[in-house]
C-alpha positions as CSV (number, residue, x, y, z in Angstrom):
1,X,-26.9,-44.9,7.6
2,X,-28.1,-42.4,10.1
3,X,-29.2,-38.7,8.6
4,X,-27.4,-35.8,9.2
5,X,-28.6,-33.3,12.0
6,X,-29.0,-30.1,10.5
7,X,-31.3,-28.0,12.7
8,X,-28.5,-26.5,14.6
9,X,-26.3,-25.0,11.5
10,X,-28.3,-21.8,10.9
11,X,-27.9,-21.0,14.7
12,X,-24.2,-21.9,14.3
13,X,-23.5,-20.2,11.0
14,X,-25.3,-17.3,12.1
15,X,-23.2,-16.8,15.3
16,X,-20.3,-17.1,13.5
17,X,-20.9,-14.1,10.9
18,X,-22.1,-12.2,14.4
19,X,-18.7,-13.0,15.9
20,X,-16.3,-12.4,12.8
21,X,-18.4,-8.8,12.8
22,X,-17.5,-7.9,16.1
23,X,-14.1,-8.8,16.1
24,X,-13.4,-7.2,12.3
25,X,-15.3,-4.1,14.1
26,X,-13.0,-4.0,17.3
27,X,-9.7,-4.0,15.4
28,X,-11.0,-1.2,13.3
29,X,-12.0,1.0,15.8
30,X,-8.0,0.6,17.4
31,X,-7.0,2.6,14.6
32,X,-6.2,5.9,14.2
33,X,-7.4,7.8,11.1
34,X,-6.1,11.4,10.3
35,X,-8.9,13.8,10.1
36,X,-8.1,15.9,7.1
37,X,-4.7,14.7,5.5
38,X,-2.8,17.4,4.2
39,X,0.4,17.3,2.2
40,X,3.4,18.7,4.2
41,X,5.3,21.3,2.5
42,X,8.9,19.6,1.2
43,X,11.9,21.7,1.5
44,X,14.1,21.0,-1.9
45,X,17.5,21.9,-1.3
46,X,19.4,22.9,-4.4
47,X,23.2,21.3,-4.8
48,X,25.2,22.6,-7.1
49,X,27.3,19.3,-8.5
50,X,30.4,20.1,-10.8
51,X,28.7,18.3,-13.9
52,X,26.2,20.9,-13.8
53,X,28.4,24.0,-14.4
54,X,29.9,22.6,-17.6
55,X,28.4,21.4,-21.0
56,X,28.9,17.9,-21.7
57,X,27.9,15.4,-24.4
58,X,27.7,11.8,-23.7
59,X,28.5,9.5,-27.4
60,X,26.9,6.6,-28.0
61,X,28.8,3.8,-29.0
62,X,27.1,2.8,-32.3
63,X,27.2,6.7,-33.6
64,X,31.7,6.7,-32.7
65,X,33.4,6.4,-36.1
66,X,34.7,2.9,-37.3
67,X,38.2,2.1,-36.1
């Protein structure tokens, strides 16, 4: 049974990793990074909803008196 020629792998293997670099290193330089994020300011409005203006109270069904 013939050996297995191993003499090349290291110089395969090697350009490989060189290869996966530059591509990983091309795709991240494509983006676009913000400088110095900053929050924006958000503008709450306030609605005034009919529930509200009046008091109400909301009765759980276990504390309701036996029927």
């Amino acid at each position: 049974m013939p050996q297995l020629d191993t003499s090349t792998w290291f110089t395969t293997i090697m350009s490989m990793i060189l290869a996966l670099f530059v591509v990983f290193q091309l795709k991240i330089s494509k983006h676009h990074f913000p400088m110095n994020p900053e929050l924006k300011p958000l503008l709450t409005s306030k609605t005034n909803t009919p529930w509200e203006k009046k008091w109400t109270k909301i009765y759980s069904p276990l504390s309701l008196p036996l029927q």
